[in-house]
Phi, psi and omega in degrees: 000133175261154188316344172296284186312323192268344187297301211287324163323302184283346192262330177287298164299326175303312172274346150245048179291321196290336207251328191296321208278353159121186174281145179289103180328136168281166185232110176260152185255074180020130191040030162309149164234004190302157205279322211268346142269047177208165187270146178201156176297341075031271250209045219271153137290124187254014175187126199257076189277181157207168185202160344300134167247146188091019191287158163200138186238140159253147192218125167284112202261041201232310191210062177273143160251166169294143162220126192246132191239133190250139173268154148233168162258145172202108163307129158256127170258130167333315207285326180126325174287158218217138200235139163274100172257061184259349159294312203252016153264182187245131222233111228202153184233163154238035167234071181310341190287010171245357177148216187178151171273061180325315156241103187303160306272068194267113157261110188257139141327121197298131144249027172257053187286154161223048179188177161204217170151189152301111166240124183292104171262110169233149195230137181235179161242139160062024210062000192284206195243355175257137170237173177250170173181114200251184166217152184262135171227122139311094180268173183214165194226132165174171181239174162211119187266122177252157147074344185106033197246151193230125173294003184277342193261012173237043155301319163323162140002154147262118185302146157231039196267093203302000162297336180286344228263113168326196191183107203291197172196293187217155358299175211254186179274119174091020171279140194270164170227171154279128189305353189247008149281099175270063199196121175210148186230101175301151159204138212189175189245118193280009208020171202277124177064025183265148162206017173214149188228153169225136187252139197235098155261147208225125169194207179234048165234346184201168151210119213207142173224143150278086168301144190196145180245152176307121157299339182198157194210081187246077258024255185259023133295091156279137172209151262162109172248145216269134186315108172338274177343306188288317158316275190330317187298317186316291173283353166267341186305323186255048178286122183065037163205180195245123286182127154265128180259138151193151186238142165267164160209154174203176200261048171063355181246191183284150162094342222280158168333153187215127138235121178299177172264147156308180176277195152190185213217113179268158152240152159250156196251163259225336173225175207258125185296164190205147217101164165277122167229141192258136186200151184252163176209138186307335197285314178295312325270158204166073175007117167269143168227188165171148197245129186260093177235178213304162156059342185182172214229111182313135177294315179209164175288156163224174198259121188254333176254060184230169169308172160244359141237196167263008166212154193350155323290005164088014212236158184208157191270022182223005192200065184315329181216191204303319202200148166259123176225301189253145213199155169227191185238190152250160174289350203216350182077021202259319186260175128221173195212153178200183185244127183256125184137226212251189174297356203208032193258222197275130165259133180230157188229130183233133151018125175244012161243003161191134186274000180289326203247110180295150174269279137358163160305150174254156192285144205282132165320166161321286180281343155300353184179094191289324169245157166299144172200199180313097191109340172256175196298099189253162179167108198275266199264162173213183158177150198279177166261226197284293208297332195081356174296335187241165174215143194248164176203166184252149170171117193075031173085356172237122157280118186246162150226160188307108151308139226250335171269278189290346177085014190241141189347136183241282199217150181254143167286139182299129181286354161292247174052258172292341144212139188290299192280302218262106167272009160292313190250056194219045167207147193233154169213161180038078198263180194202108171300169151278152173296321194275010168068004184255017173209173160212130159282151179192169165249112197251164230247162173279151169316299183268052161282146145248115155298165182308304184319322194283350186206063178226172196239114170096026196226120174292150195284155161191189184264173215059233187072015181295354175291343178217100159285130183245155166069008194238140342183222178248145192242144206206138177263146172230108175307158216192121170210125172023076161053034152241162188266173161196158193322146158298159189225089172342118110324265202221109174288163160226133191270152153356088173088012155281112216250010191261068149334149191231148171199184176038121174227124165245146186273155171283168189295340185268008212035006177237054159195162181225114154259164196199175174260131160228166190222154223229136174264148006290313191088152133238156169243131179284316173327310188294304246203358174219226198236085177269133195041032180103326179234189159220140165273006159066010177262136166025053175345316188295340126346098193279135182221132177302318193244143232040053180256120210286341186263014180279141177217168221254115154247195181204149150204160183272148208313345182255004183118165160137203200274173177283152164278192109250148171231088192275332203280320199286293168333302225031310183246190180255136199037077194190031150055068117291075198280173122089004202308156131215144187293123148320222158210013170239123117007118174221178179092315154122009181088026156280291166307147151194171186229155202217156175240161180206166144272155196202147138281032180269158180293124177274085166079219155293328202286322175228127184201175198096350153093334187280331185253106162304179186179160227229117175223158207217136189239163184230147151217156201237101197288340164265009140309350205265336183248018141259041188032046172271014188051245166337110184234027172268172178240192183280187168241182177232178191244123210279086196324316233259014207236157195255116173323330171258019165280178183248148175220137174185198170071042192265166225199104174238156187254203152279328217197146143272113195279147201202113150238049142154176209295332155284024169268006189248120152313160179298145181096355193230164146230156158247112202255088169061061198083334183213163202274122210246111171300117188260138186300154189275000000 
C-alpha cells in the first residue's frame, strides 16, 4: 500500500470509527425524555446489566459503620442500541431492613443493622418489567449472650475427653429452612459435665456465637428454643447460603475446658416461602390452615374445617358431619372442597375465607343420612383446575369431572382414556391438575389392585373405598383441553414381577417435573394391617396399601418421562410413612429450588419420637444439584414449628394466599390485606 493510499484508509477509518467500532453508548441524565433513553413499544428494552456484582461489606454488629456502595446501569434496546441509564433508572433493593438507596445510584448501608444476608440490587427504566440484578452480600460479625452465659466462660482449653463433646440431633444435616421461620429448637446430647452452652455459626455471611443454658434438660437430652430474634438474625443473614452449626459446652466456670460437636451443615433459602397451607389431622379431625407471608410465619395452625364436637351429632356450621379429611384448594384460596364424612362420603365446596358458608349444596347432617350413597355427590380425593371453575374427582375406580361451584357432574373420563383395552387398567384414583390446567396427574390401578371395600376385612362390598388402595399402582398423565380428555400416557410403570407401587403424585409449581410415594410390597400400613388405635381393618399382609404405608419413600420424575429420582435426603430414614407430598406454590431461584411438605413418622429430636405420630415436615429441592451431577438433589428435612405435637398431621394442601374478608377471619397476629391474610412480622 502506498502512503497516499494508508492517508485515505486511515482518514476513512477516523470518519467513520464510530460506525466501524459499533454505536456509541448514550450517556442519559436524570429525567431524561430523548426517545433513545427511554423504553417504547417500538423500541423496548430487552436487557438491563448493572455492575459491580458480587460486592461484600463486613459489618461488626458491635462497632457499625456506613458503607456505601454506587452502582451504573446499561440498557440494551431492541434496536441494537445501548443507554448508560444509571442516572435515570430506577433503583430499587428487596432487603429494605439493611439499607436503602439514599442517594440513587449509591447504596448505603444501615447502621443500626441486626443482620445482615444476601441483597437484590436491581435497576428498571420507566417501570418496565426487565430489570438488571447483581448482589450485595452484607456479612456480620456478633455474639448474642443468653441465661447469664458469657463468651469468658468459653476461654479455656479444649476439652478432649470425647465424653464431653455435644452431639447435634436437630436440625438435622443438610437441611434447608425458609428464611421467614423464625423459630428453632436446638436439640443435642448434653455431654458429660457441660452446664453451659455455645452455638457457633459460620458461613460466608456471618459469623456468630449464641450463649446459652438449655430450656429443658433431661438427662444427657438438651434442648434450646433458640430466642426468635436471634433465629431470625441467622436465618436472613444466611438467605441462600449454607451455615456450619456446632455447640460447645463447658462447665461455666471461667477459663473451664470447651468441648465442641462436629459441625453440620444448614442451609437457608434464598427467599422468603410464601403461600396458605392447609393440612389435615386425625386428631381433631378436621382441617388446619396457617399463612407464610413476606418476613414471618402464623405462629401456630389453627382449625378451619372441624366438627363441633368428638360426639354424636357431630355437626357444625363448618361440618354437618364427624370429620373432613381430604380436601383441595383453589390456586388463589378463594374455594375449598373437601370429602365431608369417612374418606369416600359427601363432597362440598365452601368458601375459602369461611368454611361456614358453603358454595354447593351443604352435606345433609349425620343423623339425617349417615353415608353417601346412590344419587348423591360422593368423592374420595378431588382438586380444581387453574381457573377454579372446574374439579376433577375420584370415585370408584372413575374420574369425573365437576363444576368447581355446585360439585355437580360435568363429564366422566372415558375409560378408554385411561387404557384403551385392558378393564384390569380402566380405573383411576388421586388425580391432580396442573397449574396451567392442560394435563392431570393420576394413579391407575392394576387388574390386582383392591379399594378399601374390596380388602378390608368386616366391611360390605359397595362403591367407593378409593382412599385406601392395594397394590396400587402406575402414575400416569392425562391430557385435558376445555373438556375433552386424551390417552394416558404412563410415567413410572410397574414391571412384571415388581414388587414396587407408585402413589400420591403432585405436580411442581412449574409442571415440569411430579414427586410421588413408592412402597416397596409387602410394606406395612400399621393402620391396614396391625393394631392402629385399638383397631386393624385386617387386610392381607402380603398386600401393599397406600395408605399409612410405612416403606413410602419420596421420588420425582419428569412430566414428560423418563427414569424416577430418589429424593433419599428427603425421605431420610427408611420406613418412616413418608407420604402425602405437595409443592409450596412459588418458586425461587429462577425455578431451580422449591419446597415441598410431606408427612413422616420420623423422630422430631427428642421431642416426638417413637415412630408412631405422622407429622408435617418440609423439604427443598435444587435442580442444579441434578446437572452437577450430585444425584439426589433433595435436602434433608425439618420439622414445621407451627403444628401441635401430639397430633396426628398430614394430608397437606397449598394455595397463594390465605383468603379473608376481613380481619376476624385472621388469627391473632394477622390483619387482612386485599383478601388475604398477612402475619405481621415479630
Amino acid at each position: 500500500m502506498t502512503n497516499s493510499a494508508k492517508t485515505l484508509f486511515g482518514a476513512a477509518v477516523a470518519a467513520f470509527g464510530g460506525w466501524a467500532c459499533g454505536p456509541i453508548d448514550t450517556i442519559c441524565e436524570s429525567g431524561d425524555q430523548r426517545p433513545e433513553c427511554n423504553s417504547s413499544d417500538t423500541n423496548p428494552v430487552t436487557k438491563i446489566t448493572v455492575t459491580p456484582d458480587g460486592e461484600l461489606r463486613e459489618v461488626d454488629l458491635t462497632k457499625q459503620v456506613e458503607h456505601v456502595i454506587c452502582y451504573k446501569a446499561r440498557a440494551q434496546f431492541k434496536n441494537g442500541n445501548g443507554a448508560d441509564i444509571t442516572t435515570n433508572a430506577t433503583w430499587t433493593s428487596d432487603r429494605p431492613d439493611l439499607g436503602s438507596f439514599k442517594s440513587p445510584p449509591c447504596y448505603t448501608t444501615s447502621t443500626t443493622l441486626v443482620g445482615g444476608g444476601q441483597i437484590k440490587i436491581q435497576a428498571s427504566l420507566g417501570g418496565g418489567t426487565v430489570k438488571g440484578q447483581v448482589t450485595l452480600v452484607i456479612k456480620v460479625r456478633g455474639t448474642g449472650e443468653n441465661d447469664g452465659v458469657t463468651a469468658t466462660q468459653f476461654s479455656g482449653p479444649v476439652n478432649s475427653d470425647g465424653n464431653a463433646r455435644p452431639e447435634i440431633v436437630y436440625p438435622l444435616n443438610d437441611s434447608m429452612h425458609p428464611r421467614n421461620i423464625d423459630r428453632m429448637n436446638l436439640q443435642f446430647y448434653c455431654g458429660a459435665g457441660n452446664q453451659v452452652y455455645r452455638a457457633t455459626f459460620i458461613s460466608s455471611q456471618i459469623v456468630y456465637n449464641l450463649y446459652f443454658k438449655p430450656t429443658s434438660r433431661s438427662g444427657d437430652q438438651c434442648q434450646w428454643h433458640v430466642p426468635r430474634n436471634q433465629w431470625k438474625l441467622i436465618a436472613q443473614t444466611n438467605n441462600g447460603t449454607t451455615v456450619d452449626l456446632a455447640i460447645s459446652g463447658a462447665d461455666g466456670s471461667m477459663g473451664g475446658r470447651v468441648a465442641a460437636s462436629s459441625p453440620i451443615k444448614i442451609a437457608f433459602s434464598p427467599e422468603d416461602v410464601l403461600g396458605g397451607l392447609y393440612y389435615f389431622s386425625t386428631s381433631l379431625p378436621g382441617i388446619l390452615r396457617l399463612a407464610f407471608s413476606m418476613g414471618a410465619v402464623a405462629d401456630q395452625a389453627t382449625p378451619f374445617v372441624i366438627p363441633s364436637t368428638t360426639t354424636p351429632p357431630f355437626n357444625s356450621p363448618s361440618n354437618p358431619r364427624k370429620c373432613s379429611g381430604c380436601h383441595a384448594i383453589t390456586q388463589n384460596g378463594d374455594k375449598i372442597a373437601a370429602t365431608y364424612g369417612s374418606g369416600d362420603d359427601f363432597l362440598a365446596i365452601a368458601k375459602g375465607a369461611d368454611a361456614d358458608q358453603f358454595v354447593s349444596a351443604r352435606p345433609p347432617d349425620v343423623a339425617a343420612k349417615t353415608r353417601c350413597g346412590t344419587g348423591d355427590t360422593c368423592s374420595n380425593f378431588q382438586w380444581f383446575n387453574k381457573e377454579g371453575n372446574k374439579l376433577i374427582s375420584n370415585f370408584d375406580g372413575a374420574l369425573i369431572l365437576r363444576d368447581g361451584d355446585t360439585a355437580a357432574e360435568l363429564a366422566r373420563v372415558p375409560k378408554t382414556d385411561i387404557h384403551p383395552t385392558d378393564a384390569g387398567r380402566q380405573r383411576a384414583v388421586m388425580p391432580e391438575w396442573s397449574h396451567q390446567g392442560d394435563r392431570i396427574v393420576f394413579v391407575r390401578l392394576l387388574p390386582s389392585s383392591g379399594s378399601f371395600y374390596q380388602i378390608a376385612q368386616g366391611f360390605p362390598i359397595r362403591p367407593g373405598g378409593d382412599w385406601m388402595v392395594s397394590d396400587a399402582g402406575e402414575i400416569a398423565i392425562l391430557p385435558y383441553n376445555d373438556g375433552q380428555f386424551g390417552a394416558a400416557k404412563v410415567l413410572v410403570s410397574i414391571a412384571e414381577g415388581n414388587r414396587e407401587f407408585h402413589y400420591y403424585p403432585t405436580f411442581s409449581p412449574d409442571d415440569k417435573w411430579i414427586v410421588f410415594n413408592t412402597g416397596t410390597s409387602p410394606g406395612f400400613s400399621p393402620v391396614a394391617q396391625g393394631s392402629s388405635a385399638g383397631f386393624s381393618y385386617g387386610i392381607d399382609p402380603n398386600k401393599l396399601v397406600s395408605y399409612d404405608q410405612q416403606s413410602s419413600r419420596l421420588r420425582m420424575v419428569s412430566s414428560t418421562g423418563g427414569s424416577p429420582i430418589e429424593l433419599a435426603r428427603a425421605t431420610y430414614a427408611p420406613n418412616k410413612t413418608s407420604s402425602w407430598p405437595k409443592f409450596t406454590p412459588f418458586e425461587q431461584r429462577s425455578g431451580k429450588l422449591m419446597f415441598f411438605t410431606f408427612s413422616a413418622k420420623m423422630d422430631y429430636g427428642f421431642v416426638v419420637t417413637g415412630g408412631n405420630l405422622p407429622q408435617v415436615w418440609m423439604s427443598a429441592i435444587d435442580l442444579s444439584r441434578l446437572s452437577e451431577n450430585q444425584g439426589d438433589p433433595s435436602f434433608a428435612p425439618f420439622w414445621l414449628p407451627f403444628q401441635d405435637e401430639k397430633q396426628a398431621n398430614h394430608l397437606t394442601i397449598w394455595t397463594t394466599k390465605i383468603a379473608c374478608e376481613g380481619d376476624n377471619k385472621c388469627q391473632k397476629g394477622e390483619f387482612c390485606e386485599m383478601g388475604k391474610c398477612v402475619v405481621v412480622p415479630g
